[in-house]
PAPA-107438 format. One record per residue: residue number from 1; x, y, z of N, C-alpha, C, O in turn; chain. Coordinates in steps of 0.2 Angstrom, whole numbers, plus 5000, padded with zeros to 4 digits. Layout:
N
ATOM     n   n_px   n_py   n_pz   ca_px   ca_py   ca_pz   c_px   c_py   c_pz   o_px   o_py   o_pz   chain
ATOM   NUM      X      Y      Z       X       Y       Z      X      Y      Z      X      Y      Z       A
...
END
This chain:
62
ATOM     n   n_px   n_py   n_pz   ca_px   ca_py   ca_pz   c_px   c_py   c_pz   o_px   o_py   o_pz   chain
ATOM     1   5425   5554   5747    5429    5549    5750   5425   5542   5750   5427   5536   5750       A
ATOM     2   5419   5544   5750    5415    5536    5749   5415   5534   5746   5414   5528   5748       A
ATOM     3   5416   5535   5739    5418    5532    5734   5423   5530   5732   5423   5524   5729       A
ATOM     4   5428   5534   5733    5436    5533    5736   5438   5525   5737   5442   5520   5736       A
ATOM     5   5432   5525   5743    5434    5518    5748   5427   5514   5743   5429   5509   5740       A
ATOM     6   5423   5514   5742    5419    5507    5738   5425   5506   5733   5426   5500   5732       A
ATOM     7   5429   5510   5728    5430    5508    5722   5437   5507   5724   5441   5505   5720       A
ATOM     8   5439   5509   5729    5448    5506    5731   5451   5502   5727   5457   5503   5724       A
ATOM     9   5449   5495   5727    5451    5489    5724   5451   5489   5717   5455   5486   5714       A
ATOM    10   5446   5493   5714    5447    5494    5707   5452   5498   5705   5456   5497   5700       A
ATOM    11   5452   5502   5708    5457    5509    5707   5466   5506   5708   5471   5507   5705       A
ATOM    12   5466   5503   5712    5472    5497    5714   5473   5494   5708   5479   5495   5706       A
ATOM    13   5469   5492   5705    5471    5484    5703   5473   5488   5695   5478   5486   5692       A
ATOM    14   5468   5495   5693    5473    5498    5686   5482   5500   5687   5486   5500   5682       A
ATOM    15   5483   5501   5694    5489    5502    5694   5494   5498   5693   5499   5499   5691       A
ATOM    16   5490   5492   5696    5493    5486    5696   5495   5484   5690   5501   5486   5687       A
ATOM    17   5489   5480   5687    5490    5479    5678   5490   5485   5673   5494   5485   5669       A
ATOM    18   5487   5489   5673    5486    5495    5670   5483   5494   5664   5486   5496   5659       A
ATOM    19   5476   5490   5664    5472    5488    5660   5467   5495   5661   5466   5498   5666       A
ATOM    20   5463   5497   5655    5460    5501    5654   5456   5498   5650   5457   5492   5648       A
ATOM    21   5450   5502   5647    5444    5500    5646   5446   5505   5637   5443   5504   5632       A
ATOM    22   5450   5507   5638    5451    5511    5630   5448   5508   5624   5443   5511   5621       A
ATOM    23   5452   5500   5623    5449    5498    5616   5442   5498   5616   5439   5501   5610       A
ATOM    24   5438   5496   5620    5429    5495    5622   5427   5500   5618   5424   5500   5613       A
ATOM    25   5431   5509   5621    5427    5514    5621   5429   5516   5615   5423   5518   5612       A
ATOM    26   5434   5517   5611    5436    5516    5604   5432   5513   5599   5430   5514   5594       A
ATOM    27   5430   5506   5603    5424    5503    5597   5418   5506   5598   5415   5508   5593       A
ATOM    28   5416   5506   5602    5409    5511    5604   5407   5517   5600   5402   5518   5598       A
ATOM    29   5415   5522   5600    5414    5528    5595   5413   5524   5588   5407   5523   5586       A
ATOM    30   5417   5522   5586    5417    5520    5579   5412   5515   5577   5414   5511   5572       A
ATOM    31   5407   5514   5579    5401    5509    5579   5396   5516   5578   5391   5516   5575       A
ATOM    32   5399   5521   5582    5392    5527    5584   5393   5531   5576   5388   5533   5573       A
ATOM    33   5399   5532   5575    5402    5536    5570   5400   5532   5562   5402   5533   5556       A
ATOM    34   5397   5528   5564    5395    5521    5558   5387   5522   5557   5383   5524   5553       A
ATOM    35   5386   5519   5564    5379    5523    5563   5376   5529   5563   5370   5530   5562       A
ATOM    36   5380   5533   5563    5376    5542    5559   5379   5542   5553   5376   5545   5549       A
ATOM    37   5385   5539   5550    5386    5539    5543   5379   5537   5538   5376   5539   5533       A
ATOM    38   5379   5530   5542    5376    5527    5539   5366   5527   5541   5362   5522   5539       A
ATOM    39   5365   5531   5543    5356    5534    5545   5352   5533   5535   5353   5535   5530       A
ATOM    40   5349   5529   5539    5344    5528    5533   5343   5521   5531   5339   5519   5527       A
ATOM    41   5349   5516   5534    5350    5508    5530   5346   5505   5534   5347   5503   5540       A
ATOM    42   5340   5504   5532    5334    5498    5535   5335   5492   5538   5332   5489   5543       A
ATOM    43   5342   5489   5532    5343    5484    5534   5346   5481   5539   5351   5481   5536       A
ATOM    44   5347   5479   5545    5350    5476    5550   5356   5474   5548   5361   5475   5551       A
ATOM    45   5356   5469   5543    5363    5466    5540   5366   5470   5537   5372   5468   5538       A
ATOM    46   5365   5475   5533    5368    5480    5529   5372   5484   5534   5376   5488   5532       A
ATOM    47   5370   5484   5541    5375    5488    5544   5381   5485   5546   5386   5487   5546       A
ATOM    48   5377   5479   5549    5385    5475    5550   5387   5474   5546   5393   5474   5547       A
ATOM    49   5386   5473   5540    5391    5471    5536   5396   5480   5535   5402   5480   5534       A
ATOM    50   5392   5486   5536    5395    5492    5536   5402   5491   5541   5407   5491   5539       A
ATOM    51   5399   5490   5548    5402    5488    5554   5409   5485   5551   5413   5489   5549       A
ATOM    52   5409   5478   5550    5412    5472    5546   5418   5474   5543   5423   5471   5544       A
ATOM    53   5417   5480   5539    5419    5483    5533   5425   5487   5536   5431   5487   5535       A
ATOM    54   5421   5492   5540    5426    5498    5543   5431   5494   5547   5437   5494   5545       A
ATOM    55   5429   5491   5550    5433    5488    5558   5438   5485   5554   5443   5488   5555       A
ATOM    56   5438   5479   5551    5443    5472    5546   5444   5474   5538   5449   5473   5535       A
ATOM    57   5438   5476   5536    5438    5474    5530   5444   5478   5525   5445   5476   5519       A
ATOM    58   5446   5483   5527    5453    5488    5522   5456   5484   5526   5454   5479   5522       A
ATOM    59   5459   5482   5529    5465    5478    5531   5467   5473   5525   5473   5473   5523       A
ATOM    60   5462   5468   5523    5462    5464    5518   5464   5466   5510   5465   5462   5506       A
ATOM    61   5463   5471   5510    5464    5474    5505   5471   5476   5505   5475   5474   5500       A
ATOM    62   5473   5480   5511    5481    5482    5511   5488   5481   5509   5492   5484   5511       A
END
């Protein structure tokens, strides 16, 4: 119940708009799922550019 009532107005406000956090936690996985693909790349840039690649870059292709 105590939680109930500190988090009320949040809990409201999804209903309201019915904004969720989905997309954030979707890119989250697929950043995590990038980086165990990709274990062993040294380089910091090599990943985002990994990142870069999955996220946008077949689109351009398409």
């Amino acid at each position: 119940i105590k939680t109930l009532m500190a988090r009320k107005d949040e809990i409201a406000n999804y209903f309201l708009g019915r904004h969720n956090s989905g997309f954030v936690e979707g890119l989250n996985n697929k950043i995590k799922v990038i980086k165990r693909r990709c274990y062993g790349i040294l380089n910091l840039g090599h990943l985002f550019q990994r990142i870069q690649l999955d996220l946008v870059g077949y689109k351009l292709y398409a």
